[in-house]
N, C-alpha and C positions, 0 to 999 in steps of 0.2 A: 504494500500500500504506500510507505513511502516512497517507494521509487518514481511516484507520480509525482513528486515535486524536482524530480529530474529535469520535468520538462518546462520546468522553470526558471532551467539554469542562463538563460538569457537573461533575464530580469536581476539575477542575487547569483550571482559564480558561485558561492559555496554549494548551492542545490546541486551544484555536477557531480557533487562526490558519490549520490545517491546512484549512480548512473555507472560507478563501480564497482564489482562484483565483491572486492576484498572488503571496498567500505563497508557492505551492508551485511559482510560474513562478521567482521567486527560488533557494528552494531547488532547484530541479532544474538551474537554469546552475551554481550553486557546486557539487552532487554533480559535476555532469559538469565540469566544469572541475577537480576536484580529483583527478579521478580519472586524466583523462588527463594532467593537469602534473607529477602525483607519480609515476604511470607510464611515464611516456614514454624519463626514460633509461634503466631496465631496457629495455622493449621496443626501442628503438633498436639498444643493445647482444646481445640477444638476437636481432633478427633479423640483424646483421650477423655474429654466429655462428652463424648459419643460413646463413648465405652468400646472403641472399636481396636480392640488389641489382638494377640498375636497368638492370645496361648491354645485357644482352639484349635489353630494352623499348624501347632508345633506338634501336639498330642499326635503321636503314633505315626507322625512322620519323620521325624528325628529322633536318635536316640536319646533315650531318657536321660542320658549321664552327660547331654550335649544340650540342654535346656535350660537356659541359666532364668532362678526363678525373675530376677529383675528385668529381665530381655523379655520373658513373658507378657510384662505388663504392659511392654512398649507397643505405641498404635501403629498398626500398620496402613493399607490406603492412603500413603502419603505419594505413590506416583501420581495420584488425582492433581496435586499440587505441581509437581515437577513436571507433564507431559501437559500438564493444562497453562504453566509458562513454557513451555518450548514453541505451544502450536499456536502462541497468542505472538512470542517473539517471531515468529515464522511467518504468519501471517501479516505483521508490521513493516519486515523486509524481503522477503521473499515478492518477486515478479509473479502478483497472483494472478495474471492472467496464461501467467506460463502451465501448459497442461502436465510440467515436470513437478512444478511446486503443488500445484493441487494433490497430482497421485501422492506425496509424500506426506502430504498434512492428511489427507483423505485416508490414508492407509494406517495410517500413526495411530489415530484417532479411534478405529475400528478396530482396533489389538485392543486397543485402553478400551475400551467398550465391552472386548472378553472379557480382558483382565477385572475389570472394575464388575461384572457379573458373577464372575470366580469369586471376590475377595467377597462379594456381599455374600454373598449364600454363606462364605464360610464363617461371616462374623457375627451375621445378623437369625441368622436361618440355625448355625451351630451347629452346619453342614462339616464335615472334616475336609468330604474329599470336593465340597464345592460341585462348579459344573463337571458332569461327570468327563473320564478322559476321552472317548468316542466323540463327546459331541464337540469340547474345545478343540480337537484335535479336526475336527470338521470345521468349525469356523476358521480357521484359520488358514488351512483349505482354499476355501471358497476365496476370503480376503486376497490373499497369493495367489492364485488363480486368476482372480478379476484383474489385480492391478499388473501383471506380468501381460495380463489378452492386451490394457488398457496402454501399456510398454509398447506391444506388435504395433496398435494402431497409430503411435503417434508419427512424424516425417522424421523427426531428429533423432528417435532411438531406433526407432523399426527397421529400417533397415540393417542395424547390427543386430538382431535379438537372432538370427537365423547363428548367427558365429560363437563357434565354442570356444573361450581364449584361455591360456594356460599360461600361467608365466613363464618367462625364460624364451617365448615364443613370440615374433613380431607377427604373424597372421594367425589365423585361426586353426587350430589341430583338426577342426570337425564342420559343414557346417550341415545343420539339419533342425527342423525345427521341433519334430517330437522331442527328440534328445534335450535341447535347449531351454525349451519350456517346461519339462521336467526337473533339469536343473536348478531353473529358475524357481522354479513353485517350492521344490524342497528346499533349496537353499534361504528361502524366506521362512519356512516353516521352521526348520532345523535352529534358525540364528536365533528366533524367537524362544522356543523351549530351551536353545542350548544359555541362555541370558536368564530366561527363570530359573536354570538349577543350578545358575551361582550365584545364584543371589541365597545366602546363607550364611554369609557373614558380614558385620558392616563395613559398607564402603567397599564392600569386595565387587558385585556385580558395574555399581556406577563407576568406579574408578578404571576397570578392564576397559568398560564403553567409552569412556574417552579417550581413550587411546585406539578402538574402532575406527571411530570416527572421525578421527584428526587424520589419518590415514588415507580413509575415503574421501575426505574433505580436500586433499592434495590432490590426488587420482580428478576429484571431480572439476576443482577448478583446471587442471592442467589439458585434461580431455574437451572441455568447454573452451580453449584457448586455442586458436587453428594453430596459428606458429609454434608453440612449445608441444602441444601435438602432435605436429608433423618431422618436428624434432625429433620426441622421442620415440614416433613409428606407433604411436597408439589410436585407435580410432578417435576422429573428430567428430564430438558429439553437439554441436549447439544447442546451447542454454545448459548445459549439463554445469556451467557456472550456479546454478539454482540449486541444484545437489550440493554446494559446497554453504551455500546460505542458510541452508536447513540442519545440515552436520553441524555448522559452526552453532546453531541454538542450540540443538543437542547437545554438545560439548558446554553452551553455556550453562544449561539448566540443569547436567550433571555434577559439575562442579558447583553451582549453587547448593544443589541436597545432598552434595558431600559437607556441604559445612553441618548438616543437622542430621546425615548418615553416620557420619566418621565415628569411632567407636569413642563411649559408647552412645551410640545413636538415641538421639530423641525420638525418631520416628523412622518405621519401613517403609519402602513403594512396594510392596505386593505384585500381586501378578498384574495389575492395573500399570505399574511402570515393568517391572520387567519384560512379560511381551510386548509391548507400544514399545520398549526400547529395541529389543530384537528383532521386532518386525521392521521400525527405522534402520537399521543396520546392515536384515537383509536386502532390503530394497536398493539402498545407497549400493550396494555390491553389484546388485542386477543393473543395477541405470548405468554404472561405468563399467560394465561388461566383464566384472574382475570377480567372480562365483569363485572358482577353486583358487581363489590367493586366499579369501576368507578361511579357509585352514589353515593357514601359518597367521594372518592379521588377527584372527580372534582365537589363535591358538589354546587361551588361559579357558575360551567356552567348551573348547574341540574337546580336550582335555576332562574339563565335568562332567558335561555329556557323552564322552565316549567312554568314563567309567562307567557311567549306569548301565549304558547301552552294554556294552562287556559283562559285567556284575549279575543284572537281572536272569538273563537267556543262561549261563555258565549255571548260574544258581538253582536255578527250577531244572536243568538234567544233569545234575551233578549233586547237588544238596552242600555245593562246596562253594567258597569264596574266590572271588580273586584279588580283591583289596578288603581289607578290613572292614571300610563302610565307607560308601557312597552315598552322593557326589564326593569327589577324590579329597576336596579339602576337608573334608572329617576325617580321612585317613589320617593326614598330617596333625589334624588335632590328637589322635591315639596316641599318636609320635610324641607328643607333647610340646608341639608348637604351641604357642600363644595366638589370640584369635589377629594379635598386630600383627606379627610376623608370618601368618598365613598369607593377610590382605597385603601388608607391602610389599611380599616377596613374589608374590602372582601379579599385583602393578608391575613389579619389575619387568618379569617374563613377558607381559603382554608392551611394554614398550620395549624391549628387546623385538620381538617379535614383529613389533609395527617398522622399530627403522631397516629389517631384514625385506620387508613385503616392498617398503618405497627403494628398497636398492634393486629389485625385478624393474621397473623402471627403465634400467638402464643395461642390465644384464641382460641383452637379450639376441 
């Protein structure tokens, strides 16, 4: 919305900064960061006179000996706050007539709409397992589906969405469209679930995503730039600058609910912010055409999710373990890590990780 005083940059030359992609990647982390850091102890305080805490959520899904009684009391549905500044930042700077920024605000929005159906049932209702897993596992689906067809149709992505790209690779290993859109749908489902099962300690889940995102937020301004994409031999995507304005709120509104995540947290985002984050993340993946880097860029989610994944199946025809207990950072807690030294030492890996994925870039 502000970019519409772009066109007023005759009249007052400052208005031309709007007309910037960097400027308004800038101002969209500070909206969204300001919005959630100045909000956050209201809403904290508010949902804990909601009565709307955590310990319902934990019973029987975490082990008992991993419950700490004071974490129980903490509220969670605090991504209602976080994803609800990201897509207010978003929509302030973000070119909303661009059909790149709609799919992402539109798509964000309708995770947080799972998520925030999940978190009710299990807070209010005193649901354990919430919406059952068939049927989240179906909206999400559908969501990923819609916005990947919504991808084919548009001029400025549709015609890459047919190319399978690999890093290390300047064209495409495959191209084909079942294949593609396969990838795409799962890779937006998988980012999503693999983002709610690290979210299990604080500032674990929001502190990996910005490191996501900062990532994709490169990939996307650089791909939206003819010249430095033609540089570095990666598709030229126009507008895909818009991708990098939506990352950077995300990044902003992350880092704002890390001030009120960070241990010990005032308050959780529940599946209301977790999947709206992993649905953003997958999406940002699909729009810059980079699906299989998201295993090494969101390595710290590959990781939790592919203990379960490993863990569950081993376990029901075996009756045996492969890790102590899953998601893998309650192994490290057996180990007798601290819940700090879990969260900061998987930030690490996950920026390890991200400046490995922006070196494919150029490795190729």
């Amino acid at each position: 919305m502000l970019y519409l005083l772009s066109l007023l940059g005759n009249d007052f030359l400052p208005f031309r900064l709007f007309d910037y992609v960097t400027f308004r990647a800038g101002g969209a982390a500070l909206t969204a960061f300001l919005i959630v850091i100045l909000l956050g102890g209201r809403t904290a305080r508010w949902l804990r006179r909601l009565n709307v805490r955590t310990s319902e959520r934990l019973e029987g899904l975490v082990p008992a000996e991993f419950i700490d009684k004071e974490k129980s009391r903490t509220p969670c549905m605090g991504g209602i706050l976080m994803i609800g500044g990201i897509l207010i930042s978003a929509c302030f700077w973000n070119v909303m007539s661009s059909p790149i920024s709609i799919l992402l605000v539109v798509s964000t929005f309708a995770f947080a709409l799972v998520g925030f159906y999940d978190d009710y049932r299990k807070v209010v209702y005193k649901d354990r397992d919430g919406l059952p897993g068939r049927y989240k596992l179906l909206c999400q689906i559908v969501i990923a589906g819609l916005g990947v067809w919504a991808l084919f149709l548009m001029p400025e992505v549709g015609p890459y969405m047919d190319d399978f790209m690999v890093p290390f690779f300047k064209d495409p290993v495959l191209i084909c469209t079942p294949w593609t859109v396969l990838v795409a749908v799962g890779t937006v489902v998988a980012t999503s679930n693999a983002v709610n099962l690290t979210d299990g300690k604080d500032g674990l889940a929001t502190g990996c995503t910005i490191f996501c995102t900062l990532t994709y937020a490169a990939f996307a301004y650089l791909m939206g730039h003819a010249v430095f994409a033609n540089y570095l031999k990666v598709p030229f995507i126009p507008g895909a600058g818009e991708g990098m304005v939506f990352a950077a709120a995300v990044c902003g509104g992350c880092i704002g609910f890390l001030w009120h995540n960070c241990h010990p947290a005032s308050m959780f985002m529940g599946d209301t912010g977790s999947l709206a984050l992993g649905g953003a993340v997958g999406f940002l993946a699909v729009l810059v055409r980079q699906e299989v880097l998201l295993i090494l860029v969101g390595g710290v989610f590959v990781m939790e999710a592919g203990s379960v994944m490993l863990q569950v199946p081993y376990f029901k025809l075996t009756g045996k373990r492969i890790f102590p207990c899953t998601p893998i950072h309650h192994t490290f807690e057996r180990r007798g890590w601290t819940e700090t030294q879990i969260v900061v030492r998987f930030w690490i890996l996950s920026g390890v990780f991200a400046l490995i994925a922006l070196a494919t870039l150029k490795l190729r």
